[in-house]
C-alpha positions in Angstrom: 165.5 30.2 132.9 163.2 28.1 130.1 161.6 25.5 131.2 159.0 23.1 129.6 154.9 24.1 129.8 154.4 20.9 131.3 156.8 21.2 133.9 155.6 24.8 134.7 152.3 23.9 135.0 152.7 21.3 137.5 155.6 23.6 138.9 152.1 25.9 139.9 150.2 23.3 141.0 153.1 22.1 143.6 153.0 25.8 145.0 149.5 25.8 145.4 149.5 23.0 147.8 147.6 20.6 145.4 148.5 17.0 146.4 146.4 14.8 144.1 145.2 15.4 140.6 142.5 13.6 139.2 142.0 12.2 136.1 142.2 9.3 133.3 145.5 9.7 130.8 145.4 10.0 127.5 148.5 11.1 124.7 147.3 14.4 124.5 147.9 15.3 127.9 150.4 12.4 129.0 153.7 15.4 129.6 151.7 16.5 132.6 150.5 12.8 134.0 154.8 12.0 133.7 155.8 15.6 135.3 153.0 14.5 138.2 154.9 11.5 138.8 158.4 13.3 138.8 157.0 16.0 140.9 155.7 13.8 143.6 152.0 14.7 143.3 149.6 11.8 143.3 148.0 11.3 140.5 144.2 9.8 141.2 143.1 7.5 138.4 139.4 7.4 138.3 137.3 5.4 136.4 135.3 7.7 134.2 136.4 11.7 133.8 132.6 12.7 135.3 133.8 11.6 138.1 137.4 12.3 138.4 135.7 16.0 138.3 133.4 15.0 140.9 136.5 14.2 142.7 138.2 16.7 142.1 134.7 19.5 143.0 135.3 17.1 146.7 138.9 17.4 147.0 138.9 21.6 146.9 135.8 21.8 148.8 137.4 19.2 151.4 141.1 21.4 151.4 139.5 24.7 151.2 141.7 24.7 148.3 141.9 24.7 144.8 141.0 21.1 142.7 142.9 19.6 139.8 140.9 17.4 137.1 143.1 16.9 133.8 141.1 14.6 130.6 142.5 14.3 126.9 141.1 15.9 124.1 137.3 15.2 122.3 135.7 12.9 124.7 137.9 12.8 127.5 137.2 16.4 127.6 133.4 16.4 127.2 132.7 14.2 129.9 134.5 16.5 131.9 132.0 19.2 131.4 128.9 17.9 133.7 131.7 18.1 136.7 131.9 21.4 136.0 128.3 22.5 136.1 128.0 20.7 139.3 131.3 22.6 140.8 129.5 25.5 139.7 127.2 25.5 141.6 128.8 24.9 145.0 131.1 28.0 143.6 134.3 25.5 144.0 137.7 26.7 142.4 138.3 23.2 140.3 141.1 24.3 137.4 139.8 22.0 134.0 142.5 20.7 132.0 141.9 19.3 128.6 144.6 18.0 125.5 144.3 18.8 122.3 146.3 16.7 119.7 148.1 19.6 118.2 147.8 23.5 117.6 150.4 22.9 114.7 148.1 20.2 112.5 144.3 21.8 113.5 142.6 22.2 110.4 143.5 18.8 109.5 141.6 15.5 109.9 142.1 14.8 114.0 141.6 11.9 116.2 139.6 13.3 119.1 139.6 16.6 118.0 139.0 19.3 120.8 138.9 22.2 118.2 136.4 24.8 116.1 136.6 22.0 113.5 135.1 18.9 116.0 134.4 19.2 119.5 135.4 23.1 120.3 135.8 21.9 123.8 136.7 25.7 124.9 133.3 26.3 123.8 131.7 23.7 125.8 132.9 24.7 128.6 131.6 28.1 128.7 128.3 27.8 130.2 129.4 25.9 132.8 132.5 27.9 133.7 133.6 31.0 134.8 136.7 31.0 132.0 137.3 28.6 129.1 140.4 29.1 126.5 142.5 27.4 124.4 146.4 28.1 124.8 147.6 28.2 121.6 150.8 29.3 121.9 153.4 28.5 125.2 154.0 32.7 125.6 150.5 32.5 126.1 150.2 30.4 129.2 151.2 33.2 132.2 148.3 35.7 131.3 146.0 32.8 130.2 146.7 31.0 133.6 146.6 34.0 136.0 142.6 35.1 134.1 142.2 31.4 134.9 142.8 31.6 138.8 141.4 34.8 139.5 138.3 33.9 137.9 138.3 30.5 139.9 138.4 32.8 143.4 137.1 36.4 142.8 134.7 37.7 141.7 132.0 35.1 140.9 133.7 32.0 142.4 133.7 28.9 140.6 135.7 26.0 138.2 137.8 27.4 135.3 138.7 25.6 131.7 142.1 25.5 130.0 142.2 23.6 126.9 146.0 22.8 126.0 147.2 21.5 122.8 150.0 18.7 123.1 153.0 20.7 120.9 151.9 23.4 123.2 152.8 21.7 126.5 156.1 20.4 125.0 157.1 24.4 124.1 159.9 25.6 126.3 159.3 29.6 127.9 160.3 31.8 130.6 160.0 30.2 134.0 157.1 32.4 136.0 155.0 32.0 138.7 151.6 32.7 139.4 150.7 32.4 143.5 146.7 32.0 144.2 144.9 35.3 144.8 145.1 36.7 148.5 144.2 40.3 147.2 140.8 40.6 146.8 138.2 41.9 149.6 134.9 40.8 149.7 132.4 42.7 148.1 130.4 44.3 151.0 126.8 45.8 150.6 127.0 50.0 150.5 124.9 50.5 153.8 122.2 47.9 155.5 120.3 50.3 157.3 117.0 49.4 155.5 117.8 45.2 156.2 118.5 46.5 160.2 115.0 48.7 159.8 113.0 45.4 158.3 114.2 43.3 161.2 113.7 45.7 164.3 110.0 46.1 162.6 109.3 42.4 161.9 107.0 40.6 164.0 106.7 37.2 162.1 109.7 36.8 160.4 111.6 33.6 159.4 115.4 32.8 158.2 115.1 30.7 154.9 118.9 29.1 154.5 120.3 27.9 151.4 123.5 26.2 150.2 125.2 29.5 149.9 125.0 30.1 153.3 126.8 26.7 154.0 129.3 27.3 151.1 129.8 30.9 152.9 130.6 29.1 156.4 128.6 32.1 157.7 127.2 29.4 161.0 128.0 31.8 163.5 126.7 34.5 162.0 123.4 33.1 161.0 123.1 32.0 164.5 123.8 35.3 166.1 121.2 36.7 164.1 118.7 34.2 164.7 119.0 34.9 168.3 119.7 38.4 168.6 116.2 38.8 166.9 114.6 35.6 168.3 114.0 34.3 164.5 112.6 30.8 163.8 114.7 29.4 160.8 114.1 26.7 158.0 115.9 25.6 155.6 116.2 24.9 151.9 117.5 21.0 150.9 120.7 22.4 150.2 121.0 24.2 153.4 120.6 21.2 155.5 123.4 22.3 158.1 123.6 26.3 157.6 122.4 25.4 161.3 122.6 22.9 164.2 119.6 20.7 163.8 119.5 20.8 167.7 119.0 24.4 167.8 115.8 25.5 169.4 114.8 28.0 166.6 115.3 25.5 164.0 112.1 24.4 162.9 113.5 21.9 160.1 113.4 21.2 156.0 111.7 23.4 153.8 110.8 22.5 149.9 111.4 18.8 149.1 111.9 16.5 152.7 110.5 19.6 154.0 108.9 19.0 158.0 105.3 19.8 158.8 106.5 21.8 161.5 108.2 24.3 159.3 104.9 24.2 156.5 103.0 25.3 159.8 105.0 27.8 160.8 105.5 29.2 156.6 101.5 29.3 156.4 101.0 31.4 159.9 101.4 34.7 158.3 105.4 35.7 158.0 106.0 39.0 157.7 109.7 38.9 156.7 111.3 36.2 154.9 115.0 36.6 155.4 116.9 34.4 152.4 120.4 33.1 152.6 122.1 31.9 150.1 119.0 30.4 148.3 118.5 30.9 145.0 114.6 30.2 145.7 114.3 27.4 143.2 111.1 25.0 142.3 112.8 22.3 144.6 113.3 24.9 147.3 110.1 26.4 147.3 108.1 23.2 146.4 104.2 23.2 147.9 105.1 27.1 148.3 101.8 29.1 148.3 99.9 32.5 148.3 99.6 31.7 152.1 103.2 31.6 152.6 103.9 35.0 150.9 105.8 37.5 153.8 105.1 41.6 153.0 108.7 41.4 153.0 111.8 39.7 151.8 115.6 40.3 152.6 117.4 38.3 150.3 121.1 37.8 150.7 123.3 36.3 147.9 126.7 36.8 146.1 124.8 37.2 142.7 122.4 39.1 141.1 120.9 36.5 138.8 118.0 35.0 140.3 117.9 37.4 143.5 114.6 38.7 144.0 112.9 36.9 141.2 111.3 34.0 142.7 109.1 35.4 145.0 106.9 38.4 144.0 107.0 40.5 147.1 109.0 43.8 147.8 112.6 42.5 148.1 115.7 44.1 150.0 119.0 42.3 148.0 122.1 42.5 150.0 124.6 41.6 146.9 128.1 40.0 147.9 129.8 38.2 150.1 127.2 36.9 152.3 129.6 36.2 155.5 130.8 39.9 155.2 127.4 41.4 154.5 125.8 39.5 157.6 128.7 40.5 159.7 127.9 44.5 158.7 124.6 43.5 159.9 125.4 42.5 162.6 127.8 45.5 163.8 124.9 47.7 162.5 123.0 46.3 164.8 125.0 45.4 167.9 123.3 42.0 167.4 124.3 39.2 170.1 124.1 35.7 171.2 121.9 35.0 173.6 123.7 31.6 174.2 121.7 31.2 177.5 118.4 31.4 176.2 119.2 29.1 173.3 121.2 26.1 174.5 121.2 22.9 172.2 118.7 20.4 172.3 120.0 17.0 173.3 119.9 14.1 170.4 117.0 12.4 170.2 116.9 8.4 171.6 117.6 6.1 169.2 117.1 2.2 169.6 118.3 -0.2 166.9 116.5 -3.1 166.5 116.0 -6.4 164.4 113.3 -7.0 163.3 112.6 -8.2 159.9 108.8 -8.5 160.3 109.1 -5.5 158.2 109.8 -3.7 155.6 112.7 -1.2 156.7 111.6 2.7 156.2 114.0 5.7 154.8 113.4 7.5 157.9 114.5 4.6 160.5 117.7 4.1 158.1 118.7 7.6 158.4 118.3 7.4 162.3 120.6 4.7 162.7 123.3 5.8 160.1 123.2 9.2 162.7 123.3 7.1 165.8 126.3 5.0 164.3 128.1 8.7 163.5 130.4 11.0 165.2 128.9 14.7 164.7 131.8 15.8 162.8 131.2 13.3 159.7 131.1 14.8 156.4 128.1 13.6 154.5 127.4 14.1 150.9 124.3 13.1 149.2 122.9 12.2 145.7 120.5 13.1 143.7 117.3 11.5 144.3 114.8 10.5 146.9 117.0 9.0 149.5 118.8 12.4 149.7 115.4 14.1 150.8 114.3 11.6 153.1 117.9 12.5 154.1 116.7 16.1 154.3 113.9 15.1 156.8 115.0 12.8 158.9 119.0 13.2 159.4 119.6 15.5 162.0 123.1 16.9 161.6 124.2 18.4 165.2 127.4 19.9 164.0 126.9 23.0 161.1 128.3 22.4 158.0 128.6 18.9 157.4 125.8 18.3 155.1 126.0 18.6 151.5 123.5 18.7 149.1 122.5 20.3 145.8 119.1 20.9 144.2 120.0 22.9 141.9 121.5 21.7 139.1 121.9 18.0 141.4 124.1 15.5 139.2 122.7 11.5 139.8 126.5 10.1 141.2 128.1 13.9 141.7 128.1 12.9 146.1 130.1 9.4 145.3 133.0 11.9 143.9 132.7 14.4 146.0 133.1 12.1 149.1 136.2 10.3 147.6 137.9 13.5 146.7 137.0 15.3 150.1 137.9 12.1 152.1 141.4 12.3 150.5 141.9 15.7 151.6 140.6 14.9 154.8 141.7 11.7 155.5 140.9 12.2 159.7 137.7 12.9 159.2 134.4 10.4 159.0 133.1 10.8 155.0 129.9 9.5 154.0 128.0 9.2 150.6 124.6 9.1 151.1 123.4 7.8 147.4 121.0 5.2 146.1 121.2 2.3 143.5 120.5 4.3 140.3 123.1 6.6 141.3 125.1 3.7 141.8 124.2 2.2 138.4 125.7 6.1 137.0 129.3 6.6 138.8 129.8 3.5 141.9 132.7 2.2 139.3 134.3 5.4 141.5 134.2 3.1 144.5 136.7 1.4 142.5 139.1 4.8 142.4 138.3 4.6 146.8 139.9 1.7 147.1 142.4 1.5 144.9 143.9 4.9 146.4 142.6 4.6 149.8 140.2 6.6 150.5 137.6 4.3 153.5 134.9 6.4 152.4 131.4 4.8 153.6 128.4 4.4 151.1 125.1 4.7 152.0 122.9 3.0 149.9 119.1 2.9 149.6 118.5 -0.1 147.6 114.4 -0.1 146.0 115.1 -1.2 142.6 114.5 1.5 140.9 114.8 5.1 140.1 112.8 6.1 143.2 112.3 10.1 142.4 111.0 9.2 139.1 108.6 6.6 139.6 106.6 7.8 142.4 106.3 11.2 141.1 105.6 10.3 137.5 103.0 7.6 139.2 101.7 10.4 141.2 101.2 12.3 137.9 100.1 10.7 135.9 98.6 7.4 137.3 101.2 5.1 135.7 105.3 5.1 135.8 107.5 4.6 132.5 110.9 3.3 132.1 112.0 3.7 136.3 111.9 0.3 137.7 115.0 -2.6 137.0 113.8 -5.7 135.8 116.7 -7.1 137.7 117.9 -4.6 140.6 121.8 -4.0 141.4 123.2 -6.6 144.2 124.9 -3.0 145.8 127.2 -5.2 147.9 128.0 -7.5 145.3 128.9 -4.7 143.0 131.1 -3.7 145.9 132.8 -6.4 146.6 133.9 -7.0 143.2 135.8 -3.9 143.1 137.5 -4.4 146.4 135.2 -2.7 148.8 133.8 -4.1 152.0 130.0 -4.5 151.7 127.4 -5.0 154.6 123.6 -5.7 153.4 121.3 -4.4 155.5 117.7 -5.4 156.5 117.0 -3.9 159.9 118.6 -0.9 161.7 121.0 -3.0 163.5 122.2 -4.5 160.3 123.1 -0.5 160.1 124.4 0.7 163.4 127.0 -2.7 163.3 127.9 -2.1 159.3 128.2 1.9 159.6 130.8 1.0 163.2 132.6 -2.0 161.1 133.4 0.4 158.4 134.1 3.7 160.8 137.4 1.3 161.9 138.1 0.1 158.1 141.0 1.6 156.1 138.9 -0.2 152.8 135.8 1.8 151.1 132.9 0.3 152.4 129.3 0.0 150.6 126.3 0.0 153.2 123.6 -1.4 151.2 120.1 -0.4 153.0 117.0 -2.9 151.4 114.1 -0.2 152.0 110.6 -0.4 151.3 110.0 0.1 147.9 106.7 1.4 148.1 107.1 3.5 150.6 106.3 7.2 149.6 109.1 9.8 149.5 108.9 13.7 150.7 109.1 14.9 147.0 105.0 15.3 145.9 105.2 18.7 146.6 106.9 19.3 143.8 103.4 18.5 141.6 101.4 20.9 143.3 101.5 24.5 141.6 101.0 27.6 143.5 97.3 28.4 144.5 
């Protein structure tokens, strides 16, 4: 039976389980924005294509699923293409759609042109995808689509591109179909003997966890080995929540928002650095010196890029699935729990209070937003400072509900990700930690929350200013450039006006009562926090070189 690309397409993206798509229309691509409406999937207007990828990056890693973002040719298309580096690098399977006026007239003067003769949007894409192509025929579309979707989930995980022209989508072929891969295995590590060896051996070792480890949902895992071998752990920014906070080995951040009790323990003389999912970046390893350098380094990650680059010591890379390859270390081993030993701490007192005497400090805002939280909260956070003085002060009892990237870290990527992930998880507590420049980039999102539902809360630290930049460039170089608003964002205001509920917030009562008010709202609500805007943030080490 023949059916219409369009209709195929969406045909797929019904099997797949894919109940919102996100986008902004355009003529290019309007067949598949009618066939979503005919085919009963919501379609999720956003307000700017960056972040209808953002929200669609949220809504896979929310579903364990697959995400959707669809833009029109030329520009609709480039703006998609940030979205994508960010997906990349939390490995998410987000399928990239983009229009193209016509296969049939390229060549010839175009309006938003997304081919080799303007903006070869296939092209684009490539660097920040793991497959980009155009579809320039309709007979194409069942080989083009299944690369697509394998390369989204095997292999090296990650968001795909498929640029297709409009006369393309109105072709008529053979009806197929195209299920998402269940084949694969993961790719397990020959023999870890030699990893087993270095950790009987070790007698000052530490765990170093990184976003891949969260990404990997390898908790139980990393906590068995932790125990079994009596292993202090840190943490990199991004793998804030690879652990319970509350565990007894868990000796805090490491990098930017790093603790002092973790620096102590990193310049005591390790032995054995055991890595993660890290890529060992400058924001990882920030204030990292010659004292801190371990005689040896296991180093687990799922590719081979950076792995054992970072840190010049001998290094033992365990390539793959890092779930799988811990497990086989594990067996090897007949590593245990010792679940006795190592019970959970018990939170930390927290008193709210209202004093305005004061300036309010990132650290106290963070305690209250945790004592206002159930443990189970999802909470995404922006580039910036307030996301590392969310690294160091937020204690997150309950693994994997942090997340945070330093890596290639978008400013706005967390207010997507929380609206996508909070529409796949509509049950669950969502939070966007984010501050007012981030704001000033993507919070017209908040507008896409409300308008389709989504009660996210927004956490907003509020200085007046591009915080990151303006105390490390001071730091630098005596003097900051360009990073302070003559006239800051009213946050609430800017809330309000797009249909959110808004709390301002002076003291950490102001937060406790906001952050409960908006835990029972079914309307997006913006927590704007008034913090200190002088007060230093956890991100100097960055200056310092190694020594």
């Amino acid at each position: 039976m023949k059916k219409k690309v369009y209709s195929i397409i969406v045909d797929h993206f019904k099997s797949w389980g894919v109940s919102h798509v996100f986008g902004i229309p355009g003529k290019s691509i309007s067949p598949l924005m009618l066939e979503l409406d005919h085919q009963e999937i919501q379609y999720v207007l956003g307000r700017h294509e960056t972040g209808c990828g953002f929200e669609a990056s949220g809504f896979a890693l929310g579903s364990k699923g697959i995400g959707v973002a669809i833009g029109t040719s030329g520009p609709g298309g480039t703006n998609l293409i940030t979205a994508a580096g960010q997906a990349r690098e939390f490995q998410l399977p987000v399928l990239f759609i983009t229009g193209q006026p016509s296969m049939s007239d390229t060549g010839r003067a175009l309006s938003q042109d997304s081919s080799p003769f303007c903006t070869d949007l296939v092209k684009m894409f490539e660097p920040v995808t793991s497959f980009s192509a155009r579809i320039e025929r309709g007979d194409l579309l069942p080989l083009y689509l299944r690369h697509a979707i394998e390369k989204a989930y095997l292999g090296e995980k990650g968001p795909v591109h498929l640029c297709i022209p409009f006369d393309v989508l109105m072709e008529e072929i053979e009806e197929f179909h195209i299920p998402l891969p269940t084949y694969a295995s993961p790719v397990i590590a020959r023999d870890v003997d030699r990893v087993v060896e270095l950790l009987n051996g070790a007698e000052r070792p530490v765990l170093f966890l990184g976003k891949g480890a969260i990404m990997a949902e390898a908790f139980e895992e990393i906590r068995t080995i932790a125990e079994h071998w009596r292993i202090p752990i840190v943490t990199a920014p991004g793998g804030k929540s690879a652990v319970s906070t509350s565990h007894p080995l868990y000796l805090g951040g490491y990098g930017l928002g790093g603790s002092k009790h973790a620096m102590d323990y990193m310049v005591s003389g390790i032995d054995l650095m055991v890595v993660i999912g890290s890529k060992l970046c400058d924001m990882s390893l920030s204030g990292y010196t010659v004292k801190m350098m371990p005689k040896d380094m296991i180093q687990f990650e799922y590719d081979i890029t950076f792995a054992g680059k970072s840190v010049a010591v001998p290094t033992e890379i365990v390539l793959g699935d890092l779930k799988a390859n811990l497990q086989q270390v594990i067996g090897a081993a007949g590593a245990s729990r010792r679940e006795s030993e190592y019970e959970l701490l018990p939170p930390a007192a927290f008193q709210a209070d209202n004093n305005r005497d004061r300036m309010l400090a990132a650290g106290d805002a963070f305690r209250a937003l945790r004592a206002a939280l159930p443990d189970d909260t999802m909470l995404f956070s922006d580039a910036g400072s307030h996301s590392f003085y969310a690294v160091q002060h937020l204690d997150m009892p309950e693994p994997g509900t942090f997340f945070f990237d330093e890596v290639f870290i978008a400013m706005g990527a967390a207010i997507g990700y929380s609206i996508g992930a909070k529409i796949a998880c509509p049950d669950r507590p969502v939070v966007c930690i984010t501050g007012d420049g981030c704001l000033l980039m993507h919070g017209t999102e908040i507008s896409t929350a409300v308008n389709h539902g989504a009660p996210v809360i927004f956490f907003v630290l509020n200085n007046g200013r591009l915080d990151m930049v303006d105390k490390g460039m001071s730091y630098n170089t005596g003097r900051s450039v360009g990073a302070v608003y003559e006239h800051p964002l009213d946050a609430s205001g800017f809330g309000t006006s797009m249909g959110a509920k808004a709390h301002r917030c002076w003291t950490t009562a102001d937060i406790v009562n906001g952050v409960n008010e908006a835990l029972q709202s079914k309307v997006a609500t913006v927590i704007e926090v008034m913090v200190d805007p002088q007060e230093i943030p956890p991100i100097l080490t960055r200056l310092l070189s190694m020594d």
